[in-house]
py3Dmol code that shows the C-alpha trace and the ligand (Angstrom):
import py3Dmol

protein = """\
ATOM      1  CA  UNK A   1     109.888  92.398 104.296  1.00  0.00           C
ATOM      2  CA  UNK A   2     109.582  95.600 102.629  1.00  0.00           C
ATOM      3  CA  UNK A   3     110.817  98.880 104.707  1.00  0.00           C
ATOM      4  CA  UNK A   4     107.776 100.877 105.215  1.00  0.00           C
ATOM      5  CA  UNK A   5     107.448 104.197 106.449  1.00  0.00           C
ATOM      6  CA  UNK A   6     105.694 105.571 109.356  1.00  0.00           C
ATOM      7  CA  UNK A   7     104.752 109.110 110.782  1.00  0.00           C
ATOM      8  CA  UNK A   8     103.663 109.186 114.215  1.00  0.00           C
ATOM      9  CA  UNK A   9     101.436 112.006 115.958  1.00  0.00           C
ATOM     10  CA  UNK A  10     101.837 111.613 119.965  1.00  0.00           C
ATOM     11  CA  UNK A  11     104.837 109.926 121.708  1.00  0.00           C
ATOM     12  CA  UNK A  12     102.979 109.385 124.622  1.00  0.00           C
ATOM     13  CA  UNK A  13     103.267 105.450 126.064  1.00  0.00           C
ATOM     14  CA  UNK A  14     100.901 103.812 122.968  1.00  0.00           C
ATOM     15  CA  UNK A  15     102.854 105.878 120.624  1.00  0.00           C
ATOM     16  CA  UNK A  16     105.982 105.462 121.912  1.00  0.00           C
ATOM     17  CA  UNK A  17     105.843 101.838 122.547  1.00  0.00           C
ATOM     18  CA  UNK A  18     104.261 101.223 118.669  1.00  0.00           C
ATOM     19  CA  UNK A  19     107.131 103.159 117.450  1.00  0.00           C
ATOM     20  CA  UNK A  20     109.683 101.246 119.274  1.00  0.00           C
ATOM     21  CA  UNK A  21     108.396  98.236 118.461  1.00  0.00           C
ATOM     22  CA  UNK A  22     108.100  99.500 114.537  1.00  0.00           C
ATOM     23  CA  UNK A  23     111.775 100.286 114.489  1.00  0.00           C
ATOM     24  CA  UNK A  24     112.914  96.681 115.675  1.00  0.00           C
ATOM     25  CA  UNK A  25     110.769  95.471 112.738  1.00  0.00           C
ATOM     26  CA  UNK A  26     112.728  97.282 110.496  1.00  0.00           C
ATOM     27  CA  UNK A  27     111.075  99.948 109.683  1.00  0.00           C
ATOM     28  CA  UNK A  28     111.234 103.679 109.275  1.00  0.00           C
ATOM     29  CA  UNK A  29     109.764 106.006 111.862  1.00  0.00           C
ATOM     30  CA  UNK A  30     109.128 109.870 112.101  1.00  0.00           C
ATOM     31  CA  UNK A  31     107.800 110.470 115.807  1.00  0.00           C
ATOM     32  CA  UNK A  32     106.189 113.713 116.236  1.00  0.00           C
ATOM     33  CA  UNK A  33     105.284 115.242 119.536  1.00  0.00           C
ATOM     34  CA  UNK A  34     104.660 119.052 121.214  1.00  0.00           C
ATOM     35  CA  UNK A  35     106.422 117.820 124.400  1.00  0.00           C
ATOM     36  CA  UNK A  36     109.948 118.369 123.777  1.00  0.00           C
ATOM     37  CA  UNK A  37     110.369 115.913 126.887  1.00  0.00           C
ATOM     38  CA  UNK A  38     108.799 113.036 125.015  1.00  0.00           C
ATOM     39  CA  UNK A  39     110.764 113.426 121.990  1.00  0.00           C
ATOM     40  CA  UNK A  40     113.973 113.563 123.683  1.00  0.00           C
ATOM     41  CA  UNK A  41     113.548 110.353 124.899  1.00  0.00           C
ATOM     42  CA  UNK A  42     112.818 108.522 121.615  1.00  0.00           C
ATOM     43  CA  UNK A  43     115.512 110.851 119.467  1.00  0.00           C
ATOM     44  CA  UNK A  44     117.613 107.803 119.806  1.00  0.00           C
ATOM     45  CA  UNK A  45     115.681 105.363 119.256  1.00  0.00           C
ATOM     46  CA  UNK A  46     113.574 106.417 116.515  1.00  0.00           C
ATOM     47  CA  UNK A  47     114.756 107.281 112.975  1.00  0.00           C
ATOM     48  CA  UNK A  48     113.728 110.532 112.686  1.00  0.00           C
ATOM     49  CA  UNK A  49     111.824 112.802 115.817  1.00  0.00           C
ATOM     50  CA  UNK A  50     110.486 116.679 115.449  1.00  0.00           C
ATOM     51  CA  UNK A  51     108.654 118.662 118.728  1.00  0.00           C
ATOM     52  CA  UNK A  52     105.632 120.442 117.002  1.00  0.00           C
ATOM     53  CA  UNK A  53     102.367 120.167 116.906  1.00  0.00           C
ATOM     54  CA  UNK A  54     100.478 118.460 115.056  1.00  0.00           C
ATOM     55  CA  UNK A  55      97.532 120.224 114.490  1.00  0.00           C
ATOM     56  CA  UNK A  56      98.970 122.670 112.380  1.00  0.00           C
ATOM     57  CA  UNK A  57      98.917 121.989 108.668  1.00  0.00           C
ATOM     58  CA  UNK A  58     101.832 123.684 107.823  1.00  0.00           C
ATOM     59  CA  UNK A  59     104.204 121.759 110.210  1.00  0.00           C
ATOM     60  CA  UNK A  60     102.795 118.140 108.746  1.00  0.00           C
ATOM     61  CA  UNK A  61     103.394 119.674 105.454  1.00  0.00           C
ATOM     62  CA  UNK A  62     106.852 120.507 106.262  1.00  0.00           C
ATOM     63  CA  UNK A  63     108.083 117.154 107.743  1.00  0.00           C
ATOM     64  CA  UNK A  64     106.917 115.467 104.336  1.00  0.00           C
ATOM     65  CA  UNK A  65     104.016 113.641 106.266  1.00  0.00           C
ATOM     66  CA  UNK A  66     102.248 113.258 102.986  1.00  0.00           C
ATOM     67  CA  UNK A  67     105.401 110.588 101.358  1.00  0.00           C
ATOM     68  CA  UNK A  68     104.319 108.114 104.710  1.00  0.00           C
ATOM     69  CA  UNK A  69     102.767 104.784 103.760  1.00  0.00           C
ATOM     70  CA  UNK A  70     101.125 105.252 106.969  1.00  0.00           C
ATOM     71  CA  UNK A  71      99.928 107.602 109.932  1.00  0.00           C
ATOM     72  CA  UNK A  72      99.580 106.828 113.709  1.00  0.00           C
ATOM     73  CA  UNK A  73      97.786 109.432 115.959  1.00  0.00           C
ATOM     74  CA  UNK A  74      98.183 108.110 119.057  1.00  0.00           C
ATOM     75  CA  UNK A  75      96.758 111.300 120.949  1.00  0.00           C
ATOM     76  CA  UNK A  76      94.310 110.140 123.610  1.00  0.00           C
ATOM     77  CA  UNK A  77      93.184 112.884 126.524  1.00  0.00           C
ATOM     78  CA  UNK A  78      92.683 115.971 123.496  1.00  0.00           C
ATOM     79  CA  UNK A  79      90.355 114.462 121.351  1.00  0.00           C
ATOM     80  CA  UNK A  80      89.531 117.856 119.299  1.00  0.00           C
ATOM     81  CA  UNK A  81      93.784 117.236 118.736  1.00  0.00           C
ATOM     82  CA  UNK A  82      93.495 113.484 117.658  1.00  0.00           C
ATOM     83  CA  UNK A  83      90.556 114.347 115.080  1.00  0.00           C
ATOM     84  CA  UNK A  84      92.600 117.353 113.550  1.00  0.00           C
ATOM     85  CA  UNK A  85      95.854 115.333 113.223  1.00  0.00           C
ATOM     86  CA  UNK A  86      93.783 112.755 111.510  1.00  0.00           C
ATOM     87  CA  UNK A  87      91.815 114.944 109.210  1.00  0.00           C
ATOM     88  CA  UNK A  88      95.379 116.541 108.239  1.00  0.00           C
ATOM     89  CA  UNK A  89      97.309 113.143 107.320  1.00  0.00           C
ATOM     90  CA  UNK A  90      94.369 112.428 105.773  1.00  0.00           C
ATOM     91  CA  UNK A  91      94.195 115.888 103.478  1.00  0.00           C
ATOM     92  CA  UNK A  92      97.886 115.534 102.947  1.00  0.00           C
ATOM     93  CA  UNK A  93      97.419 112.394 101.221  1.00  0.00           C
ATOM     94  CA  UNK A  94      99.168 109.337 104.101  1.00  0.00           C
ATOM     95  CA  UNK A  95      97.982 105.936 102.418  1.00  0.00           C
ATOM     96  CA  UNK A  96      96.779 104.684 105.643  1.00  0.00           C
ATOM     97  CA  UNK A  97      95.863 106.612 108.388  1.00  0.00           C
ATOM     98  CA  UNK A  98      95.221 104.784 111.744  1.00  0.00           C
ATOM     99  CA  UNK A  99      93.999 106.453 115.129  1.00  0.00           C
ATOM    100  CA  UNK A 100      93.476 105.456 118.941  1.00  0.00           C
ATOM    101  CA  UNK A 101      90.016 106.298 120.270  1.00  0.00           C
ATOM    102  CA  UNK A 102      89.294 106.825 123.716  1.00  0.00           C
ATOM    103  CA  UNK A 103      85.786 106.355 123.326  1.00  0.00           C
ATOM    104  CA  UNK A 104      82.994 104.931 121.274  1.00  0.00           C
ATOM    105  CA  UNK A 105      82.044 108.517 120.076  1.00  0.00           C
ATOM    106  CA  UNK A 106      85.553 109.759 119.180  1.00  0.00           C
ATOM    107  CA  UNK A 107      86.106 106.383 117.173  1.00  0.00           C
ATOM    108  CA  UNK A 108      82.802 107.435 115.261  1.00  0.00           C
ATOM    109  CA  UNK A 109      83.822 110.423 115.030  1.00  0.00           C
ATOM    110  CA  UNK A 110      87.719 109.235 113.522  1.00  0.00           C
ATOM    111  CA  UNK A 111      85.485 106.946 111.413  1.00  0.00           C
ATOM    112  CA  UNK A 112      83.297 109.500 109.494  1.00  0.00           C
ATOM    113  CA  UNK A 113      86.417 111.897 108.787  1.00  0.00           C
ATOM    114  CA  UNK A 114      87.530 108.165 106.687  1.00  0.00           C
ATOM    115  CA  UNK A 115      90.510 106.823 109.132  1.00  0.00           C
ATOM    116  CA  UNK A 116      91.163 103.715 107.525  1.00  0.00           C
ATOM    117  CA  UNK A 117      91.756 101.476 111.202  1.00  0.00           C
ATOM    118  CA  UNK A 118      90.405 103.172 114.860  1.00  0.00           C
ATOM    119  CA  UNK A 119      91.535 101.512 117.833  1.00  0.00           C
ATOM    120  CA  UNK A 120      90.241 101.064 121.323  1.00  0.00           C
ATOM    121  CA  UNK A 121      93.336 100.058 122.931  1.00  0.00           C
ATOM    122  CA  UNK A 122      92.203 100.448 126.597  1.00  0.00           C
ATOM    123  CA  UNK A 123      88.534  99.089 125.531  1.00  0.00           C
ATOM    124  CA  UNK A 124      90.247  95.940 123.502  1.00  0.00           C
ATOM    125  CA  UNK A 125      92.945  95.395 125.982  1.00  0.00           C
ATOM    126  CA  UNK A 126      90.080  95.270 129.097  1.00  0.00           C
ATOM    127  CA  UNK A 127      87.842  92.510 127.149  1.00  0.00           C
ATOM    128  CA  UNK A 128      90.917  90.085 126.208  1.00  0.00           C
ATOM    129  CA  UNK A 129      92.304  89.843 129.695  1.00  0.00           C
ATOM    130  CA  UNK A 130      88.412  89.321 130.646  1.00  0.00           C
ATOM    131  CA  UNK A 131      88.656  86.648 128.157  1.00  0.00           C
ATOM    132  CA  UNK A 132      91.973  85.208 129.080  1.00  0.00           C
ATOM    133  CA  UNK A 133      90.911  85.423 133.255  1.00  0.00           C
ATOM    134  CA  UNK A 134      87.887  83.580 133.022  1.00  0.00           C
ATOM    135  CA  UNK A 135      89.141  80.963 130.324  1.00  0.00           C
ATOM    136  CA  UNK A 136      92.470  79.553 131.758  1.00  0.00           C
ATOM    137  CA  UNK A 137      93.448  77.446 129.017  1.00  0.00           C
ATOM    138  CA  UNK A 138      93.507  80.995 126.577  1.00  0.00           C
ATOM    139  CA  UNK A 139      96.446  81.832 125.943  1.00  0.00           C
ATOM    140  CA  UNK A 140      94.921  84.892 123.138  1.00  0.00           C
ATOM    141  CA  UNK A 141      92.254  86.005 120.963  1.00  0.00           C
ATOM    142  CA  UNK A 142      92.180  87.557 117.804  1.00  0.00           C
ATOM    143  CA  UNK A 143      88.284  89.034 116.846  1.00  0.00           C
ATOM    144  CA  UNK A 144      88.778  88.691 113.003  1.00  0.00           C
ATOM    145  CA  UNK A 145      85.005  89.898 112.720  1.00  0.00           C
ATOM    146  CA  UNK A 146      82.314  90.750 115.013  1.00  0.00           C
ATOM    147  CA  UNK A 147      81.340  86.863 114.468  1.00  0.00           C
ATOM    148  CA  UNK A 148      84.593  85.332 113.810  1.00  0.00           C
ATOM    149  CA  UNK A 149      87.349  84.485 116.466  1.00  0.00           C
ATOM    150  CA  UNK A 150      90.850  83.222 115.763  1.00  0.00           C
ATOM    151  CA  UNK A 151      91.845  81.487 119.776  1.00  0.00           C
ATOM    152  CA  UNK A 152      95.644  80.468 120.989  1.00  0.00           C
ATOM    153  CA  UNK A 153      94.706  77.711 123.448  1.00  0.00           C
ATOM    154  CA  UNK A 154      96.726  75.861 125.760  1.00  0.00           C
ATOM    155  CA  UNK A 155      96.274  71.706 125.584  1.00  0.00           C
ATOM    156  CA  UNK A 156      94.123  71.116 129.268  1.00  0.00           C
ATOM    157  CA  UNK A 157      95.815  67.749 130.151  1.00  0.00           C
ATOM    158  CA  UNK A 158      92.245  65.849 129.280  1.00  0.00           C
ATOM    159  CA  UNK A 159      93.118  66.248 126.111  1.00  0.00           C
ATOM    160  CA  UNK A 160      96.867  65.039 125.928  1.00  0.00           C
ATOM    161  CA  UNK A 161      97.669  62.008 123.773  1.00  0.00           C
ATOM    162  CA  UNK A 162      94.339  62.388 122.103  1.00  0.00           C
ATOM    163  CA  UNK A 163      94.429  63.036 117.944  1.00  0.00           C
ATOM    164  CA  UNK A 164      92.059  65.489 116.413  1.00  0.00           C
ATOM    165  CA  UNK A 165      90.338  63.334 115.387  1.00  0.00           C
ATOM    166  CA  UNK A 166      89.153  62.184 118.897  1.00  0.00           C
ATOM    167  CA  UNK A 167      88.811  65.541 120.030  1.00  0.00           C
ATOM    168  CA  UNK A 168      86.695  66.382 117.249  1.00  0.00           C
ATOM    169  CA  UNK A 169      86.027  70.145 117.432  1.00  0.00           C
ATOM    170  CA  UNK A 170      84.295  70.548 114.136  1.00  0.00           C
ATOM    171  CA  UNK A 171      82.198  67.429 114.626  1.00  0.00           C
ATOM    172  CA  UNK A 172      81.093  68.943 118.377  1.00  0.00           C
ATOM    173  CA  UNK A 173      81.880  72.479 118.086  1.00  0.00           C
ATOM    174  CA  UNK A 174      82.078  73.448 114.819  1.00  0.00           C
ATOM    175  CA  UNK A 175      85.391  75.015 115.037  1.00  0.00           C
ATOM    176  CA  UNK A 176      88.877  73.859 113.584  1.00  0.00           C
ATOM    177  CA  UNK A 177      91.934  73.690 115.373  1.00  0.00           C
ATOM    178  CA  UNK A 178      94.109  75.448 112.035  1.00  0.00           C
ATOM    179  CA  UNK A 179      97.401  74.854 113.278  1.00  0.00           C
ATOM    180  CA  UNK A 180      99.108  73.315 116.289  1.00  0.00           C
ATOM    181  CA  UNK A 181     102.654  75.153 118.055  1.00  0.00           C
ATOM    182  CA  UNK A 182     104.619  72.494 119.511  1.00  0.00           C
ATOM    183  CA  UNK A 183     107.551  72.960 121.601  1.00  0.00           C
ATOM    184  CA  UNK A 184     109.188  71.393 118.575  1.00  0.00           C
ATOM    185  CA  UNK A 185     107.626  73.697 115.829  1.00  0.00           C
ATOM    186  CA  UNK A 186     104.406  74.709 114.132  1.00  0.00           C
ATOM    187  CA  UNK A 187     102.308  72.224 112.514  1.00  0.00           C
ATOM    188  CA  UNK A 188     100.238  73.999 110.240  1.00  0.00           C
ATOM    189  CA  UNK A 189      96.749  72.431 108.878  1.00  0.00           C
ATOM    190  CA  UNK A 190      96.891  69.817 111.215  1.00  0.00           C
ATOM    191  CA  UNK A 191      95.950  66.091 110.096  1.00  0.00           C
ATOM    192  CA  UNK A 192      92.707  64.135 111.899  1.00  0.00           C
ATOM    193  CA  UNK A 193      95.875  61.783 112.905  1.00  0.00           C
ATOM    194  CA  UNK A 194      98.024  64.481 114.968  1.00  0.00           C
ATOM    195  CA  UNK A 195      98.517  63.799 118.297  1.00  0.00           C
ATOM    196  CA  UNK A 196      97.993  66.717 121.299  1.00  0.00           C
ATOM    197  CA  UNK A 197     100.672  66.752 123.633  1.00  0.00           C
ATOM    198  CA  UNK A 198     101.266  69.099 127.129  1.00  0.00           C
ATOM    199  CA  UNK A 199     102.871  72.193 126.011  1.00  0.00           C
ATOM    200  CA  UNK A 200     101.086  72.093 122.735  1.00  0.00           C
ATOM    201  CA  UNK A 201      99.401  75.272 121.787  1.00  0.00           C
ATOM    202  CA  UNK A 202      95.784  74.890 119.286  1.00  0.00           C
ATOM    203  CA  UNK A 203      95.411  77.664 117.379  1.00  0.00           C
ATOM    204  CA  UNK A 204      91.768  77.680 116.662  1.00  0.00           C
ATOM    205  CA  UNK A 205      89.086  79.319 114.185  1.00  0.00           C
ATOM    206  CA  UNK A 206      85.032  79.592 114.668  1.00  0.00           C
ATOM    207  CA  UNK A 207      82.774  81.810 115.594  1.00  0.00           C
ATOM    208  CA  UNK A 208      82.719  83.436 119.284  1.00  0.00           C
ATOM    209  CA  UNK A 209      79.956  80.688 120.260  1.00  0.00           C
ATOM    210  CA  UNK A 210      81.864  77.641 118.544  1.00  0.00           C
ATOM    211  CA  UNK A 211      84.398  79.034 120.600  1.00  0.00           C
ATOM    212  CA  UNK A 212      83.264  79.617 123.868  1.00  0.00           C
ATOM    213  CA  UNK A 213      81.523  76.166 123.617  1.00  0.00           C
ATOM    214  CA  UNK A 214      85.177  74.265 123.334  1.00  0.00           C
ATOM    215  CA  UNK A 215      86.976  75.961 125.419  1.00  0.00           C
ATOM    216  CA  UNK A 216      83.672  75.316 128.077  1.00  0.00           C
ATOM    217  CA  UNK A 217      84.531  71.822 127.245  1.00  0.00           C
ATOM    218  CA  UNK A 218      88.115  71.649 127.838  1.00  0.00           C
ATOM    219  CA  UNK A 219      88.056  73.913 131.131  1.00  0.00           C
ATOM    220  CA  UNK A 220      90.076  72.789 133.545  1.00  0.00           C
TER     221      UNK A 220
END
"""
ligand_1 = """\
31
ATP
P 99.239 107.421 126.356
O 98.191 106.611 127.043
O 99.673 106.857 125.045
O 100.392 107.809 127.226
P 97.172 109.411 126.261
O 96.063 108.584 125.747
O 97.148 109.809 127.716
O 98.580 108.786 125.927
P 97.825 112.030 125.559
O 98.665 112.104 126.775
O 96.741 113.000 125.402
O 97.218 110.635 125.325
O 98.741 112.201 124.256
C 99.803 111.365 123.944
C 100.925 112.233 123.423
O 100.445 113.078 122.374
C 101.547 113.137 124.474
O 102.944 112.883 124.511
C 101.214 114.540 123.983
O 102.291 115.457 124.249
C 101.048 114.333 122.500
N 100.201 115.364 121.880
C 98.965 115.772 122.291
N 98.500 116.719 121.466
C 99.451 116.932 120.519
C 99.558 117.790 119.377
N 98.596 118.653 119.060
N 100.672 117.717 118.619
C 101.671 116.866 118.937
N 101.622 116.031 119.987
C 100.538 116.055 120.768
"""
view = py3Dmol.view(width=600, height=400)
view.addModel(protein, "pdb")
view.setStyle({"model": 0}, {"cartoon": {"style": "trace"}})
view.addModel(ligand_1, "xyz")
view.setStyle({"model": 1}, {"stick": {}})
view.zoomTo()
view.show()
């Protein structure tokens, strides 16, 4: 995989924990933060950290921001902060800019100055684990659109030894089980003929109702 490389505005935990995680994927990092605290603590972990703030034009401009592939402001609590780091990276020219919102308002807000990707992290976070506590057998959730859901679903034992084909979710549901993780390996465009076993894992695509409507079916 190509080495991309990242600026970060906020080292705070969602920043932090991104950048962390960015770094094991191989990737270049520049964590900036005001609290010298916060950047101490990630100085040796990521590749490259600097205490300033953010909001000032100049000090982007001096850390190269503008040769990123792609910005992170992960500032949450000073939202005036979060939209001026975001109209900056987005002056200075970073490919991609992405931003946490804390609210519906601020996201708008992040929208209209043209960040390319807002996130709700708290917001998204609350409604999967809704989704996961009231739905055993999910496992995880992926909204692809406001219609469209991609679902990780455990195999509820009435369905064990059963093919697709007896299952039939596109015949009942309308949705299609796209690949299958077995404790053996991934099965990929599964065949009518594959067999569901315990421990198997459906990976399934359909709208949110198709969706809701299986997994209704298969609660245990
Ligand atoms: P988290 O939930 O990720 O811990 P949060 O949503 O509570 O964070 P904040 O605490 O406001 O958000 O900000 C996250 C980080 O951003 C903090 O470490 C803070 O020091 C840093 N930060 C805030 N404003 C600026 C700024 N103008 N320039 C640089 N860093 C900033």
């Amino acid at each position: 995989m190509k080495m991309t490389q990242f600026v970060i505005v906020g080292l705070g935990r969602f920043g932090s924990s991104i950048g962390r995680e960015l770094v094991l994927l191989g990737n270049e990092v520049l964590g900036v933060d005001r609290d010298e605290e916060k950047v101490q603590e990630l100085s040796s972990v990521l590749t490259h950290t600097v205490v300033a703030d953010a909001t000032e034009e100049e000090v982007l401009r001096s850390v190269g921001a503008r040769n990123f592939d792609c910005g992170i402001v992960a500032i949450g609590d000073d939202i005036q902060a979060s939209i001026l780091a975001a109209i900056l990276l987005k002056e200075l020219g970073v490919k991609k800019v992405v931003a946490k919102a804390v609210s519906e308002l601020h996201g708008r807000v992040l929208e209209r100055l043209g960040v390319d990707r807002v996130i709700y992290p708290e917001r998204d976070m609350g409604v999967r684990l809704a989704h996961q506590l009231v739905s055993p057998n999910l496992l995880d959730y992926i909204e692809i659109s406001k219609k469209y859901t991609i679902a990780e679903m455990e195999v509820p034992s009435c369905l064990t030894g059963k093919s697709l084909a007896n299952v039939n979710p596109r015949g009942r549901y309308g949705c299609s089980v796209v690949a299958i993780n077995k404790p053996k390996g991934m099965i990929i465009a599964p065949n009518a003929d594959d067999v569901l076993t315990e421990k198997d894992v459906m990976v399934v695509i359909g709208t949110n109702e198709q969706i809701e409507q299986f997994q209704n079916s298969i609660r245990r």
